[in-house]
C-alpha positions in Angstrom: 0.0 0.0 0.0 0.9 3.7 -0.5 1.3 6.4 2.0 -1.1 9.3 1.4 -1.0 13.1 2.2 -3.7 15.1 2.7 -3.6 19.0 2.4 -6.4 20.9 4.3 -6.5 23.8 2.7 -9.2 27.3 2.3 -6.9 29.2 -0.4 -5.0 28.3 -3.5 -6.0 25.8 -5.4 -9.4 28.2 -7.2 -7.5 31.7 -6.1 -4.0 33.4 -5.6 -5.1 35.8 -3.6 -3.1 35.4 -0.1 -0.1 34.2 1.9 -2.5 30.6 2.4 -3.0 30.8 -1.3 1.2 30.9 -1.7 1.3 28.2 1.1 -0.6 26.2 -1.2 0.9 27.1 -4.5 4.1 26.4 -3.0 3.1 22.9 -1.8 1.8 21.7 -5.2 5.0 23.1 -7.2 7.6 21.6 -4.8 5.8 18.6 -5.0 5.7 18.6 -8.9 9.7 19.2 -8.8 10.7 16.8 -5.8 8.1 13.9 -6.2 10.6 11.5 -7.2 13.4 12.3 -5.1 10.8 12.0 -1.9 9.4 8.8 -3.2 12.6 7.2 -3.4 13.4 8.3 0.3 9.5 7.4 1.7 8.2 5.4 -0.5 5.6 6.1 -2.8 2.7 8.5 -1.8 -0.2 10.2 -3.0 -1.4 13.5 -2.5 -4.6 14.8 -1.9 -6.5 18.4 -1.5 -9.5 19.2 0.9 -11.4 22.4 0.2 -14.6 24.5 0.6 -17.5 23.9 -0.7 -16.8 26.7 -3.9 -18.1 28.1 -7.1 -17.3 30.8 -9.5 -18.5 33.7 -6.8 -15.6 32.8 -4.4 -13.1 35.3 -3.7 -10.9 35.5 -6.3 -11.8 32.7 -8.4 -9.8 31.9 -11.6 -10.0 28.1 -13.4 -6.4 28.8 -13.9 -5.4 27.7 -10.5 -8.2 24.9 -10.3 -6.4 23.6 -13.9 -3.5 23.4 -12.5 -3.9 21.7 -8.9 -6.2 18.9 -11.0 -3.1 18.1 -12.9 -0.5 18.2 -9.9 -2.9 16.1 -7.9 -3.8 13.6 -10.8 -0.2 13.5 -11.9 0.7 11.8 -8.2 -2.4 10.0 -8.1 -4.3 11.8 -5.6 -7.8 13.4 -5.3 -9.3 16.6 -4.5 -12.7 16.6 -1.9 -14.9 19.3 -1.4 -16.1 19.5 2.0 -19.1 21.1 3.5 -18.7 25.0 4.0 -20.3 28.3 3.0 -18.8 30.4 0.3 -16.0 32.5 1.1 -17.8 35.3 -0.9 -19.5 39.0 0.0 -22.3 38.7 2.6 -21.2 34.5 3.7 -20.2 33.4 7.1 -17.1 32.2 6.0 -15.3 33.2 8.6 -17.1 31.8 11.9 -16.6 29.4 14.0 -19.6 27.8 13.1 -18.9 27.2 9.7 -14.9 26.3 10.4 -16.5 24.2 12.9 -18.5 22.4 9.6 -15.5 22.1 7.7 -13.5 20.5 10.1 -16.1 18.1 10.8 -16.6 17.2 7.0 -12.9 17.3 6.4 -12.9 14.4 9.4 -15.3 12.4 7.8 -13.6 12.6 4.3 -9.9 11.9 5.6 -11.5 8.7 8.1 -12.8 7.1 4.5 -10.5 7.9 2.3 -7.5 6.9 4.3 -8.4 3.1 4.5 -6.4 2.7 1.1 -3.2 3.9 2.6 -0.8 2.3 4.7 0.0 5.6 6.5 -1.4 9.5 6.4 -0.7 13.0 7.0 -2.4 15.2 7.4 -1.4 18.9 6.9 -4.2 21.8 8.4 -3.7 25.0 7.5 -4.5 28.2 9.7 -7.8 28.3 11.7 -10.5 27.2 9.6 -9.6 23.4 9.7 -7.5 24.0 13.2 -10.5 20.8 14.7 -9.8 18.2 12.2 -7.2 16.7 13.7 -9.4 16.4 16.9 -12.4 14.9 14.9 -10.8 12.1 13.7 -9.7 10.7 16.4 -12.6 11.7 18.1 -15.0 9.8 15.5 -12.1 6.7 14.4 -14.0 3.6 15.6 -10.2 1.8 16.1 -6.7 3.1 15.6 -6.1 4.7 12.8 -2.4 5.2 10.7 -2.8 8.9 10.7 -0.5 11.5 11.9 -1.7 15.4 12.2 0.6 18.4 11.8 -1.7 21.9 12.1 0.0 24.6 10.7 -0.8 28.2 11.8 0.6 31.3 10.5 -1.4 33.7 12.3 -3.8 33.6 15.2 -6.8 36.3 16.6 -3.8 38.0 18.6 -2.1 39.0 15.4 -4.6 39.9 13.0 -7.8 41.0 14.5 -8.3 44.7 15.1 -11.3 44.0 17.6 -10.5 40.0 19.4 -13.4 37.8 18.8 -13.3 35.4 22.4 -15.5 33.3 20.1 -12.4 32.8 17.8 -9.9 32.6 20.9 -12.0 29.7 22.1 -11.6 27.8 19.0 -7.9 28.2 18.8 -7.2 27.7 22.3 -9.3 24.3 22.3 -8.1 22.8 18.7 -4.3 23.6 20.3 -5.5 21.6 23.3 -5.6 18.4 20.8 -2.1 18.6 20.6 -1.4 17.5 24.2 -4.4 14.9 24.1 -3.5 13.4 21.5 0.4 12.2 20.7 -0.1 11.9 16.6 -1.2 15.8 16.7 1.8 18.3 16.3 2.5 21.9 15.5 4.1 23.2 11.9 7.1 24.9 13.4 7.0 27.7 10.5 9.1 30.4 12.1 10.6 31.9 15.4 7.7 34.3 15.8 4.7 31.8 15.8 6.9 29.3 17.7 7.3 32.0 19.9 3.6 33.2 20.1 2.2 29.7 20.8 4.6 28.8 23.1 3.6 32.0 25.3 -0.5 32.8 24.6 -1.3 28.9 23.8 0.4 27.0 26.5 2.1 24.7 24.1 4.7 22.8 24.3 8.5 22.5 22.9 7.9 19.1 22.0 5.0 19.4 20.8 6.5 21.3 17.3 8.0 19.4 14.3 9.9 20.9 11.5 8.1 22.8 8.5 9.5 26.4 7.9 7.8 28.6 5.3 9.5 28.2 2.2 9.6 29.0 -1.4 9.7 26.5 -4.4 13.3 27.6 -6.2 13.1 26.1 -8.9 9.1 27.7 -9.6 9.2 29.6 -12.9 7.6 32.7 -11.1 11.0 33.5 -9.8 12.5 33.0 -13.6 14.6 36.3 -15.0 12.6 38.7 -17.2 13.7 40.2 -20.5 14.0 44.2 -20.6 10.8 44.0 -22.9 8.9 41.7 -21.1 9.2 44.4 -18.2 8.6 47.5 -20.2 5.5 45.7 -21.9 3.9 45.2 -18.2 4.6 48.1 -16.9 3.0 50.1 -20.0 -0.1 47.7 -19.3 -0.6 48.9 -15.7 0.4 52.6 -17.1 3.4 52.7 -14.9 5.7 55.5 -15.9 9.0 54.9 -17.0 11.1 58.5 -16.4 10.2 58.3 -12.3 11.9 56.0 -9.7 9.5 54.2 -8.0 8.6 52.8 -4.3 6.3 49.9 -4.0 3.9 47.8 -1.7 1.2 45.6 -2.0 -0.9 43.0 0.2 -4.4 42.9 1.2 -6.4 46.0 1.9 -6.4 45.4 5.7 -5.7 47.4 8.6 -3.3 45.1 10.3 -0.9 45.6 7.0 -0.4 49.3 7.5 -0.7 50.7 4.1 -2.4 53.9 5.9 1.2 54.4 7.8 3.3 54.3 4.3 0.6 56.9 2.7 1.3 59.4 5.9 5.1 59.0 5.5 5.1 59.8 2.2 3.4 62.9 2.0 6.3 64.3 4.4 8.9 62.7 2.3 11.5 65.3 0.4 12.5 62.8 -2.6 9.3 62.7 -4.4 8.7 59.3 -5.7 6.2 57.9 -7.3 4.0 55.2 -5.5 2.8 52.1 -7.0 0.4 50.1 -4.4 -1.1 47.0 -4.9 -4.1 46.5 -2.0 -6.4 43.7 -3.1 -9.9 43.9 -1.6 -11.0 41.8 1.6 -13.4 41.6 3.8 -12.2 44.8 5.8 -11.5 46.7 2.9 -10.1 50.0 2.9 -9.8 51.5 -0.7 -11.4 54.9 0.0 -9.3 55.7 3.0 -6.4 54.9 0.9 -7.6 57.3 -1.6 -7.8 59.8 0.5 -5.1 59.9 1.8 -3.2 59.6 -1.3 -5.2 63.1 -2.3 -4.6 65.0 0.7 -0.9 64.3 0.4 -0.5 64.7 -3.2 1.1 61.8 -3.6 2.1 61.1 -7.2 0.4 56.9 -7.3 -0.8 54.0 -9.3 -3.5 52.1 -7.1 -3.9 48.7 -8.1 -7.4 47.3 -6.2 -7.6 43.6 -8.4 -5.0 41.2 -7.5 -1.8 40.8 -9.6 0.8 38.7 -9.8 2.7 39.6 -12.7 3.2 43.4 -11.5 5.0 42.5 -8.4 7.3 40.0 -9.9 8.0 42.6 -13.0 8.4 45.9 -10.6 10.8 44.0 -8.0 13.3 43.2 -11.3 12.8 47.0 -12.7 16.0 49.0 -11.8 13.7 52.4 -11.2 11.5 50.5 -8.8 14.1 51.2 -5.5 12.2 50.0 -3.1 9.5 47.6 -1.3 7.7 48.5 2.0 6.2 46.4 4.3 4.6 48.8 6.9 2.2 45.8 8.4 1.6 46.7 12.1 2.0 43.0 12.7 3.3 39.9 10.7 3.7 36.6 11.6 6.0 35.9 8.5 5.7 37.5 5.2 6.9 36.0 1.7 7.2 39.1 0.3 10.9 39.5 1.5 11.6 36.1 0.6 9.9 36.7 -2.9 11.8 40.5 -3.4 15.1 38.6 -2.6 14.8 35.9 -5.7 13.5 38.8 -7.9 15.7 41.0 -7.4 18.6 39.2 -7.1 20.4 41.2 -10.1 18.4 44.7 -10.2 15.2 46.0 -8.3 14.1 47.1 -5.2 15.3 46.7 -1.9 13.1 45.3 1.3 12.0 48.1 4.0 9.9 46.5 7.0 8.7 47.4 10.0 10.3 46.0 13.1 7.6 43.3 14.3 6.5 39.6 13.7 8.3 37.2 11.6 10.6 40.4 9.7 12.9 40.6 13.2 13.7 37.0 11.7 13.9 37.4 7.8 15.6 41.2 7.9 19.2 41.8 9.1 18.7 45.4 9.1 21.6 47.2 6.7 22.6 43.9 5.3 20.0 42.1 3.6 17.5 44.6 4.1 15.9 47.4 6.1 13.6 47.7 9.2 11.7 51.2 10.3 10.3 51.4 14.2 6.8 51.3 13.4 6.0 53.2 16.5 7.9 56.0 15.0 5.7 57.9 12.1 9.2 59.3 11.1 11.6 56.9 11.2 10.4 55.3 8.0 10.2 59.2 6.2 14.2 58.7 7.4 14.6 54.9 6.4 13.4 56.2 2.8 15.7 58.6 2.7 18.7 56.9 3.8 17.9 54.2 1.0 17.5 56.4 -1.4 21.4 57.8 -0.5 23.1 54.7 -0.5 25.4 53.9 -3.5 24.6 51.4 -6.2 27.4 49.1 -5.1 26.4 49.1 -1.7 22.4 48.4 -2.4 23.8 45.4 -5.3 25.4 43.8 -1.9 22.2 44.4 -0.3 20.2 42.4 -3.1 22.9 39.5 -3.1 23.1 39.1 0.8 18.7 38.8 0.2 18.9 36.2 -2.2 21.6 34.0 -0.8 19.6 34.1 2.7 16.7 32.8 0.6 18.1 29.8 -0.9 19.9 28.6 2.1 16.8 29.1 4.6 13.7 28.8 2.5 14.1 25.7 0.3 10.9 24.1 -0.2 12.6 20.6 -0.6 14.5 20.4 2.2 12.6 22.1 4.5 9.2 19.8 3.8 11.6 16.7 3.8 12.6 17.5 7.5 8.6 17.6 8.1 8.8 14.2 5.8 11.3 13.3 8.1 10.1 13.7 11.5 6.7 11.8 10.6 7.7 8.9 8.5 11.5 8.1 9.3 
């Protein structure tokens, strides 16, 4: 019999529209690239996806993405289940407990069936939504059962809410209870900070983590070089201009990423530059303060409100584009450094980051990066500046020391074969 893996999973596989989404992404193209090498270490295994319930109204739905996770997953022999949710679209209760509490329930009852045909299972949770499967089935398995847990979370209510829901504290403090009750349940390790945060607000325990940093697949032909044409084509599609330098940021339009504190800097900045944001539209959306702001302090901009991925990837390998903020107020771990340093490994922006979450981690300030006090409404006016003074030479070092931090920390194949590792070895 084979081994199976299944991947719990709310974004990704019909969108591309968040850090789960690239989670996701990244799991299906390291897979496509390592398969072998990991088969011939673990024996064979098939891979599997769980999501919502979905149609074409869900957040950022695009066939492109559902094409392509059909033919990762058919390629390895695996399946892809629905289970039972609302839709994660305007006016749904997608994000409640009592619809996660749903989809962890149905995600039980398809992982119990469907795992009779393996020999052994993981079984990979991602973020709150599915943070009770791993309870469930043991909870509902009639006899022991070959299956092994590992819930990854890269954020909790803590870090992201603006207003804490203790409905949504309850459910994360009870589905991390699971993890002492039960001995096949364990914790993603995925960076200092969340170690770090569960170990303090969750009670859990150091033994209690295995091995599963976030990571980036290499050898993904999103991080290939592009052609000086290929770039100036884009850019005259988004009707970026080409005789300004540029500073750049995009995420979601939410409060906790702190697009509001870059738009005050700026307007008190000397260099003008010109602003390209990128804020795609959630379910706290905050486009017309954005505007605003941008109006008030004359700030020269291109707002971007759909999500792109194409822009990012060509304005981080632009040489006028100098710079990429990350003003979040907090961050658990962002790819976006990770993703600047493989762009713009040979010309392009440099990261600037507020000093919280996973960036303390990622950003060795004046080597491979830069960090602004986010308490301080100046200091990142002053981190501008100073960037925008420092020699060529010195910001090409800067670029290098990035990339070469990438690759040796954030290698998708190694780092899910130490997760591979701890579970089957």
């Amino acid at each position: 019999m084979k081994n199976g893996i299944f991947f719990l999973t709310f974004d990704g596989y019909y969108n591309f529209t968040s850090g789960i989404g690239t989670q996701t992404k990244t799991f299906l193209r390291g897979i496509e690239f390592h398969y072998e090498k990991y088969a011939e270490k673990y024996g064979d295994f098939e891979i599997n996806l769980i999501v919502p319930t979905f149609d074409n109204t869900v957040y950022g739905f695009d066939q492109e993405h559902i094409d392509y996770a059909n033919t990762i997953i058919n390629k390895f022999g695996g399946s892809i289940y629905t289970c039972a949710s609302v839709l994660d679209k305007d006016g749904a209760d997608f994000w409640t407990v009592t619809n996660w509490e749903k989809m962890s329930t149905s995600a039980a009852e398809i992982i119990l069936k469907e795992s009779k045909k393996y020999k052994k299972c993981i079984v990979i949770t991602i973020d709150p939504p599915f943070l009770h499967t791993p309870r469930y089935i043991y909870e509902q398995s009639k006899t022991e059962v070959s299956i092994q847990c590992v819930i990854m979370l890269y954020t909790s209510s803590y870090i992201h809410d603006q207003k804490l829901s203790y409905e949504r504290l309850g459910w994360e403090y009870s589905g991390l209870a699971s993890v002492r009750e039960y001995k096949k349940i364990k914790i993603g390790n995925v960076c200092e900070y969340m170690h770090d945060h569960l170990l303090k607000f969750y009670a859990a325990e150091p033994s209690s983590f295995v091995p599963y940093p976030s990571s980036l697949t290499l050898e993904d032909i999103d991080f290939t070089k592009l052609d000086q044409p290929k770039i100036l084509k884009i850019l005259n599609k988004y009707q970026i201009p080409l005789d300004k330098d540029i500073i750049f940021s995009f995420g979601r339009s939410a409060w906790v990423k702190g697009f509001d504190i870059l738009l005050k800097s700026l307007s008190h900045i000397k260099n003008r530059l010109y602003l390209v944001l990128v804020v795609t539209q959630f379910e706290d959306s905050r486009i017309s303060e954005y505007q605003k702001l941008i109006q008030e302090g004359g700030i020269e901009c291109t707002l971007i409100t759909e999500f792109t991925r194409e822009l990012p990837k060509t304005l981080c390998q632009y040489e006028r584009c100098k710079i990429v903020v990350c003003p979040s107020r907090n961050e658990p771990f962002s790819n976006i450094p990770l993703e600047v340093g493989l762009w713009a490994k040979d010309k392009g922006p440099v990261i600037l980051a507020s000093n919280i979450g996973g960036f303390m981690e990622q950003i060795n300030d004046g080597e491979n990066g830069f960090k602004f006090n986010i308490n301080d409404q100046e200091d990142l006016t002053k981190k501008i500046e100073l960037i925008l003074g420092i020699s060529e030479d010195r910001l090409r070092s800067i670029r290098l020391d990035a990339y070469n931090k990438v690759k040796k920390e954030r290698d998708f194949f190694k780092n899910f074969d130490s997760l591979l590792g701890s579970m089957w070895e």
